[in-house]
N, C-alpha and C positions, 0 to 999 in steps of 0.2 A: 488422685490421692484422697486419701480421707482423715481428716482434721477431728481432732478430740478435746470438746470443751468442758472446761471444770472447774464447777462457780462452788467458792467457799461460802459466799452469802445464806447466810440464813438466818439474821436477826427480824427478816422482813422477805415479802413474795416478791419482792424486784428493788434495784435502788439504784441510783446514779455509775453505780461500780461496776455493774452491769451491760450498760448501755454500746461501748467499747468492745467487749468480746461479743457480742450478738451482734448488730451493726456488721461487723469482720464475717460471722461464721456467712451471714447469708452474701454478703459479697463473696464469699470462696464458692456457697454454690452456685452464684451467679457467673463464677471463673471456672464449673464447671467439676467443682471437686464434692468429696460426700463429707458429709457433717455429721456428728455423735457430739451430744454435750450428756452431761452428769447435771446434777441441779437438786435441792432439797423439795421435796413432795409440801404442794400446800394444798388447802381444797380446793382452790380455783387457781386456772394456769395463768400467767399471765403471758398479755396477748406479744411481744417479742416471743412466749417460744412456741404458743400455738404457729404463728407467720413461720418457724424455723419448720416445723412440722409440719404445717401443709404442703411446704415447699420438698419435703421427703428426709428434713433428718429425725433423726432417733434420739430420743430422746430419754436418759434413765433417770425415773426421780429416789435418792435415797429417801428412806424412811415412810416409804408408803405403807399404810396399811395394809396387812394381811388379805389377800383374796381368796376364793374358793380355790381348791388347787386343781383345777385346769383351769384359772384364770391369773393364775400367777407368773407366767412366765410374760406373759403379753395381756398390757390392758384393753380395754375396748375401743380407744383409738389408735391402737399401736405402738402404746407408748413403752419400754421397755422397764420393768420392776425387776430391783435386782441393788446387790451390795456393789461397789465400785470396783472390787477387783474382779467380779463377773462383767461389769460392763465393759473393762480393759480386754479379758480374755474374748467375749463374744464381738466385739466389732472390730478390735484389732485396728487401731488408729493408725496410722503414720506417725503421725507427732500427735503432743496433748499440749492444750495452754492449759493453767489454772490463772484462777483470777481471785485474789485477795482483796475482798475490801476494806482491812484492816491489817496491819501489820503482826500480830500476833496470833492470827489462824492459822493452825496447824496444817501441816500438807501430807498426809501421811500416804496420800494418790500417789506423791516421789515417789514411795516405798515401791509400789508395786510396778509404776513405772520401769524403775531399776531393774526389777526383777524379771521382767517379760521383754526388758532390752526396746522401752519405747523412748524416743526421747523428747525432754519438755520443756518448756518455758514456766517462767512465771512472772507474772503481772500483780504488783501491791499498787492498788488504787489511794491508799494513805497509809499513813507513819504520824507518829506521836509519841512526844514526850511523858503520854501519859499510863502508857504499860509497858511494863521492863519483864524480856523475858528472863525465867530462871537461870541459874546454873544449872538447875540438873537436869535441864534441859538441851542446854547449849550445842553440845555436839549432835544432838538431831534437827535441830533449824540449821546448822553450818553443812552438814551434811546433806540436808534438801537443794539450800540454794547452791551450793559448790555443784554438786552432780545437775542442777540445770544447764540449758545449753544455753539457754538468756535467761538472766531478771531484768524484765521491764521495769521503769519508776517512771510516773508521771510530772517527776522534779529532781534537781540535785539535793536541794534539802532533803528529801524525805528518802534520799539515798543515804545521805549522810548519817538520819538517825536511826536505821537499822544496820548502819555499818556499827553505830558505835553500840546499839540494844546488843548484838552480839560479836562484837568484837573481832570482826572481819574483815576484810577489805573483798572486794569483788572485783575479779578480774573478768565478768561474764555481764556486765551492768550495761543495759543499756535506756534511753528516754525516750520515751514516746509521747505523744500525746493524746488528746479524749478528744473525740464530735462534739462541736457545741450546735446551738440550735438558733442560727439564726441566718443571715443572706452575708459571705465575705464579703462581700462589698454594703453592708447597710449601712445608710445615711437618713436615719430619723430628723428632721427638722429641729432647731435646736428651742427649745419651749422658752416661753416670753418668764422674763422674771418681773414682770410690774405686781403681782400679788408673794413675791419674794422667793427665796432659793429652797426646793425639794432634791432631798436627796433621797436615795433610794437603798436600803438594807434587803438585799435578797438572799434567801435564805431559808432550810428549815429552821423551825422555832424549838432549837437547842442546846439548851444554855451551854453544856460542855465543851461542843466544838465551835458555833456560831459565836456565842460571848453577847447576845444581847442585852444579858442584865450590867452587861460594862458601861452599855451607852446610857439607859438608864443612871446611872450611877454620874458620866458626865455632864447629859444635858440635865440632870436637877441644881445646877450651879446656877447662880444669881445670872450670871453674865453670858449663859444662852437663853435663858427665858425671855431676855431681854432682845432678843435677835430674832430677824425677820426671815426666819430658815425651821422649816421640818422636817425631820423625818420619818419616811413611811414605810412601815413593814409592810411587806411580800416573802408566802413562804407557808406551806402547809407547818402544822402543828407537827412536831415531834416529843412531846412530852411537855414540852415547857410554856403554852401557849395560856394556860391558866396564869400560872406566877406573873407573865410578861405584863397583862393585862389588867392585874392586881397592883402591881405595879407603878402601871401609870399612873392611874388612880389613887395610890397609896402617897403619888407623891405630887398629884396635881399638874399631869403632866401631858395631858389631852388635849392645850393646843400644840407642845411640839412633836409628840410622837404621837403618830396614825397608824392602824392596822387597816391595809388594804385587802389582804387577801391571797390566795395563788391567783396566779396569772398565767397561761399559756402561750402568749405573743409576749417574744421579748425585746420585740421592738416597739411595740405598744409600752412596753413600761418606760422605755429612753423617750418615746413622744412628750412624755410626760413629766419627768426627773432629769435635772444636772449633774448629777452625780452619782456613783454609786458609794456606801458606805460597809466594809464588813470585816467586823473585828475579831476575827476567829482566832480561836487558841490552837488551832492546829487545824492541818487539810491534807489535799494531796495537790490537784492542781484547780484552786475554786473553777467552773465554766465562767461565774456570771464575772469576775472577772476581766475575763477574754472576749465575753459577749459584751460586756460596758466600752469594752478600749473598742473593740470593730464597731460599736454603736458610736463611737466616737465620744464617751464619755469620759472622766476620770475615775482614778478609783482611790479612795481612801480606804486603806487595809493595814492589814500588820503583815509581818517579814516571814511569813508561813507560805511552803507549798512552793510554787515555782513565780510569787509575788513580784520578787526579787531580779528574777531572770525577764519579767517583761516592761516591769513599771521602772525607770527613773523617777528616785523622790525629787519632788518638789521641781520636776518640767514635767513629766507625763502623769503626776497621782502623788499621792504622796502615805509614805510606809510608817508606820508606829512599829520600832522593831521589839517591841512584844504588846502582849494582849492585857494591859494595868489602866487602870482609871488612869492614868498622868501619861504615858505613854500616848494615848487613845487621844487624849483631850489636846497634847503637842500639834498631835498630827492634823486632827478636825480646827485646832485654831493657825496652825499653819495653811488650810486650803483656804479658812473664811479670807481671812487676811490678803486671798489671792482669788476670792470670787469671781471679781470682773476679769480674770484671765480664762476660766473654767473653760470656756467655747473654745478658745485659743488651745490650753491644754491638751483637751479633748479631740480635736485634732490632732496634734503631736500624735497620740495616745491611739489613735486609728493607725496612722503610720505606721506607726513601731511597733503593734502588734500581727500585722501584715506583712513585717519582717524576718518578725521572730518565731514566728506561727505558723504552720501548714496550712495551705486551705485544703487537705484533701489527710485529715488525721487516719480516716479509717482505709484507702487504697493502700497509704504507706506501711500500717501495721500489717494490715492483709498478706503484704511481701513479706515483710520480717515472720510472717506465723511458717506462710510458706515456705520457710526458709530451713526452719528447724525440721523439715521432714529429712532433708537433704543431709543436715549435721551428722558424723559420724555419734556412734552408739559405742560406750564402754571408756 
């Protein structure tokens, strides 16, 4: 069979939302089937779809620039240039995923789906309370996800707030989950606290989703400066890494928050940190998260994303149910308050994410993509 992928991303040449349907498309070739993705044109490919491509699938970027025209049909690696309903008509999918990384991109791939009688899924890697889509638009998003034959959600929440953004219920909803990156079974050593308690904020650096300037906002209070606890940014810049920085500074705030930097070993970060800390005003399903609980750490978060569905407050982590300086500051003085349990916790916290968790997220969706070739049409 041949599998057809179709990434809405295009604020950026690759991003976490990503990671999910490529990881699947080269497992299907590995199961022996052919692969076609769709994908926005940047100057430089990024190397998941070169890997898709040496391995022999096809790959169309929208929005390439114009070629010579005997170069335009096929570029010099074979890569296919062309509008998406030419890429439908010339490779003839079996089924198509798309993949949203944002709740409010448009799918207008359905359209033509519909039209050629291919059937699809679709995959919202996040949901937020913070764009509502129109009326006058309504019956073309109800229209998309109703004629899918799954919407994937990486949580119930973020099921919930596109059921209520349009006023639907989904009788076609299903959950899945994302790869995270690190060994199901890790057991970091649990770090000495004789020079005091590091917690760890992983994260890109932006303000909108992540909420770093919340914590700012809590530890400038008399009564954490006074505590023998820091915490350390991890996390490339996403716009806000200037402010963050000014920040600290502005409030004299440089022994308790540290910028560390990215990190690519996320077990190296738990050798290091007792806790995770991340106050996001929205998500889909955070990884590090999930990587903190199999690292066997806790996580101090807010009630965004699938938080909810893995963490017990106050035995496995503890939840701030929204992203407000007094919410944020409940929850961070509720773990101090239970420091000397954190190792204990954190155990719990490996547990029950090895409960509630797949250890093999990408064989399971693999099935479910496979699944929709099989679905009837119409």
């Amino acid at each position: 069979m041949k599998f057809g992928f179709y990434s809405c991303m295009s604020g950026m040449p690759w991003g976490g939302s990503e990671v999910l349907w490529a990881r699947t498309a080269r497992l299907l070739q590995l199961d022996g089937h052919e692969v076609t993705a769709n994908y926005k044109w940047w100057p430089y490919k990024a190397e998941p779809l070169a890997h898709l491509e040496k391995h022999g699938a096809t790959i169309c970027y929208r929005g390439k620039p114009a070629r010579p025209l005997y170069k335009r049909l096929f570029s010099s690696n074979g890569s296919k240039n062309g509008s998406s309903k030419n890429w439908l008509e010339s490779e003839r999918p079996d089924a198509v995923l798309v993949t949203l990384g944002y709740h409010p991109d448009p799918i207008l791939i359905a359209d033509e789906c519909q039209k050629l009688g291919i059937p699809y899924g679709i995959n919202i890697q996040c949901a937020s309370n913070f764009f509502f889509i129109h009326s006058d638009r309504l019956d073309e998003y109800r229209q998309w996800y109703r004629n899918a034959e799954r919407v994937f959600f990486v949580s119930e929440e973020n099921q919930l707030k596109l059921e209520n953004n349009i006023a639907m219920k989904f009788d076609n909803a299903e959950i899945i989950a994302n790869p995270f990156n690190v060994d199901f079974e890790a057991a970091p050593a649990w770090p000495s606290t004789d020079q005091g308690f590091r917690i760890a904020l992983v994260g890109r650096v932006h303000f909108q989703s992540k909420g770093h300037d919340i914590i700012v906002d809590v530890m400038k209070q008399d009564k954490w400066r006074k505590r023998n606890l820091k915490i350390r940014f991890y996390g490339h810049d996403q716009g806000n890494k200037r402010q963050l920085e000014e920040l600290v500074k502005m409030h004299q705030l440089e022994d308790q928050l540290e910028f560390v930097g990215f990190s690519d070993s996320v077990e190296s970060i738990w050798e290091d940190n007792h806790a995770l800390l991340l106050p996001s005003r929205y998500e889909g399903a955070p990884l590090v998260v999930i990587e903190a609980m199999l690292c066997n750490r806790i996580a101090i978060t807010t009630a965004i994303g699938r938080n909810r569905e893995l963490i017990d407050d106050n035995e496995s982590g503890f939840i701030a149910s929204g992203a407000t300086i007094d919410l944020l500051d409940d929850a961070l003085e509720r773990a101090w308050e239970n420091r000397d349990q954190w190792q204990q916790m954190g155990q719990l916290a490996g547990e029950h994410i090895r409960q509630r968790y797949p250890e093999d997220p990408v064989r399971e969706y693999a099935d479910k993509i496979a699944m929709l070739a099989k679905a009837p049409v119409g």
